[in-house]
C-alpha positions in Angstrom: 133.2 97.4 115.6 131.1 98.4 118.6 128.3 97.4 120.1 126.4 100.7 118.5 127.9 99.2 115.1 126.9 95.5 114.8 128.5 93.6 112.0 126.7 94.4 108.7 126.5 91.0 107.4 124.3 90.2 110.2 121.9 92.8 109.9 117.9 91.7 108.4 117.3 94.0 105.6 114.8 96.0 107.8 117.5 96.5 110.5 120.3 97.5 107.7 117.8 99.3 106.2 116.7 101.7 109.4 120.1 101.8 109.9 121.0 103.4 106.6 118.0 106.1 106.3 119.5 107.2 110.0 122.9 107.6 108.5 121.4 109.7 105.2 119.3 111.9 107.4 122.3 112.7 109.3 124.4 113.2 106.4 121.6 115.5 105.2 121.3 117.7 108.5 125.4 118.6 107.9 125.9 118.7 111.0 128.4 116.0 111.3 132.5 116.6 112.1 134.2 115.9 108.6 135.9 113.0 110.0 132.7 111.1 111.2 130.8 111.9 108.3 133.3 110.1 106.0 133.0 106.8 108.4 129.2 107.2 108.4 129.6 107.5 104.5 131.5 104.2 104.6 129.6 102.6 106.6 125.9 103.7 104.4 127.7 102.5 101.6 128.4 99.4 103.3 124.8 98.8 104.1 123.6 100.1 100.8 125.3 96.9 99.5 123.8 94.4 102.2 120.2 96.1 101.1 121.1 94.8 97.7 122.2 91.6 98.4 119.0 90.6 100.6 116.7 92.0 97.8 118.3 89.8 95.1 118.1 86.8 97.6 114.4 87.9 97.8 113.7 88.7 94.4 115.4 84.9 93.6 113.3 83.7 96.2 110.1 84.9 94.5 111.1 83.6 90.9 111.3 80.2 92.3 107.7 80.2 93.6 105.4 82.3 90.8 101.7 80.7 90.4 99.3 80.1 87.8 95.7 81.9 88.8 95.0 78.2 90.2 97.9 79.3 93.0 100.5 75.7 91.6 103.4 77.0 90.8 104.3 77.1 87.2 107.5 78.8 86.7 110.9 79.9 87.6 110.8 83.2 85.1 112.1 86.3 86.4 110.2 89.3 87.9 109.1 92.1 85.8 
Protein backbone atom coordinates (compact mmCIF):
# COMPACT_ATOMS: atom_id res chain seq x y z
CA UNK A 1 0.00 0.00 0.00
CA UNK A 2 1.01 3.66 -0.24
CA UNK A 3 1.84 6.10 1.81
CA UNK A 4 -1.89 7.79 1.18
CA UNK A 5 -3.13 4.14 2.34
CA UNK A 6 -1.32 3.21 5.70
CA UNK A 7 -1.86 -0.36 6.81
CA UNK A 8 -5.27 -0.67 8.41
CA UNK A 9 -4.26 -2.68 11.31
CA UNK A 10 -2.33 0.22 12.48
CA UNK A 11 -4.87 2.77 12.33
CA UNK A 12 -6.53 4.29 16.08
CA UNK A 13 -10.15 3.92 15.70
CA UNK A 14 -10.49 7.80 15.28
CA UNK A 15 -7.96 7.65 12.30
CA UNK A 16 -9.82 4.38 10.73
CA UNK A 17 -12.72 6.02 11.54
CA UNK A 18 -12.15 9.55 9.53
CA UNK A 19 -10.83 7.50 7.15
CA UNK A 20 -13.94 5.55 6.48
CA UNK A 21 -16.62 8.52 6.61
CA UNK A 22 -14.20 10.12 3.73
CA UNK A 23 -14.49 7.01 1.68
CA UNK A 24 -18.65 6.89 2.25
CA UNK A 25 -18.95 10.55 1.40
CA UNK A 26 -17.11 9.87 -1.74
CA UNK A 27 -18.98 6.84 -2.58
CA UNK A 28 -22.05 9.02 -1.90
CA UNK A 29 -21.04 12.04 -4.34
CA UNK A 30 -20.82 9.14 -7.38
CA UNK A 31 -18.38 10.65 -8.77
CA UNK A 32 -15.76 8.02 -8.58
CA UNK A 33 -14.39 5.89 -11.86
CA UNK A 34 -16.06 2.30 -11.42
CA UNK A 35 -12.79 0.79 -10.93
CA UNK A 36 -11.68 3.04 -7.89
CA UNK A 37 -14.88 2.98 -6.36
CA UNK A 38 -14.77 -0.84 -6.03
CA UNK A 39 -11.08 -0.52 -4.23
CA UNK A 40 -12.45 2.28 -2.01
CA UNK A 41 -15.44 -0.15 -1.28
CA UNK A 42 -12.80 -2.74 -0.24
CA UNK A 43 -10.94 -0.78 1.49
CA UNK A 44 -14.28 0.89 3.73
CA UNK A 45 -15.16 -2.44 4.31
CA UNK A 46 -11.76 -3.16 5.51
CA UNK A 47 -11.87 -0.41 8.02
CA UNK A 48 -15.48 -1.00 8.89
CA UNK A 49 -14.11 -4.20 10.44
CA UNK A 50 -10.97 -2.54 12.32
CA UNK A 51 -13.86 0.00 13.75
CA UNK A 52 -15.41 -3.18 15.16
CA UNK A 53 -12.60 -4.83 16.48
CA UNK A 54 -11.30 -1.58 18.56
CA UNK A 55 -14.98 -1.08 19.94
CA UNK A 56 -15.13 -4.66 21.29
CA UNK A 57 -11.53 -4.26 22.70
CA UNK A 58 -13.13 -1.06 24.20
CA UNK A 59 -16.32 -2.28 25.24
CA UNK A 60 -14.19 -5.44 26.96
CA UNK A 61 -12.18 -2.88 28.39
CA UNK A 62 -15.03 -1.16 30.14
CA UNK A 63 -16.63 -4.52 31.54
CA UNK A 64 -13.57 -5.16 33.31
CA UNK A 65 -13.62 -1.85 35.27
CA UNK A 66 -17.61 -1.06 36.18
CA UNK A 67 -18.10 0.66 39.75
CA UNK A 68 -20.33 0.55 42.54
CA UNK A 69 -21.79 4.40 43.30
CA UNK A 70 -18.66 4.26 45.90
CA UNK A 71 -16.49 4.35 42.39
CA UNK A 72 -14.60 0.24 43.67
CA UNK A 73 -15.08 -1.77 41.14
CA UNK A 74 -17.52 -4.44 41.55
CA UNK A 75 -18.02 -6.40 38.45
CA UNK A 76 -16.98 -7.80 35.29
CA UNK A 77 -20.79 -7.89 33.80
CA UNK A 78 -21.35 -6.90 30.35
CA UNK A 79 -22.58 -3.46 29.08
CA UNK A 80 -26.21 -2.86 28.41
Amino acid sequence: MSNENPDISALSFEAALAELETIVARLERGDVPLEESIAIYERGEVLKGRCDVLLKSAEEKVEKIRSNADGEATSTEPME
